[in-house]
C-alpha positions, -999 to 999 in steps of 0.1 A, spaced: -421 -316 -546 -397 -340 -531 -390 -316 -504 -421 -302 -494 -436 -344 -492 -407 -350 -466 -412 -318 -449 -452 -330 -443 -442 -364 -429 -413 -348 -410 -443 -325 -392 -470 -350 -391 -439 -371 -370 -434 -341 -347 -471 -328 -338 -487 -364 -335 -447 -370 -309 -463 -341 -292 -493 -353 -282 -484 -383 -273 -495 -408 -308 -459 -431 -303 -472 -456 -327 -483 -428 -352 -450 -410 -348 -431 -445 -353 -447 -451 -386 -443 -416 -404 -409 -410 -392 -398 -445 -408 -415 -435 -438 -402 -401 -438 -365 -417 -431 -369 -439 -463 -382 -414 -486 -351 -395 -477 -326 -426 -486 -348 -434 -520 -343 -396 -532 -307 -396 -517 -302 -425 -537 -315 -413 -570 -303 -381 -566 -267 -396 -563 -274 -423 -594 -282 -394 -616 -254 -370 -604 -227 -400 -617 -248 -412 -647 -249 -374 -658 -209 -374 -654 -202 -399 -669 -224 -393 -701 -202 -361 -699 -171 -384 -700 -181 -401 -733 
């Protein structure tokens, strides 16, 4: 899910760059570039709260 929702802002970013929306493309590749830290984030939290649950 996560990956197909970054892969729609990633292409709304590139088609609305083509024709020439700067403001547009701006917007969604700022959102696109924080969805991607918030799930890079999470996915990382999890990986080392999973390991260490191991741990115990």
């Amino acid at each position: 899910m996560t990956g197909i929702l970054l892969a729609l802002f990633l292409m709304i970013a590139l088609i609305s760059g083509t024709l020439g929306f700067a403001v547009l493309t701006g917007i969604v590749s700022l959102v696109a570039k924080a969805l991607f830290l918030l799930f890079l984030i999470l996915f990382l939290a999890f990986l080392f709260l999973e390991r260490r649950s191991r741990m115990s």
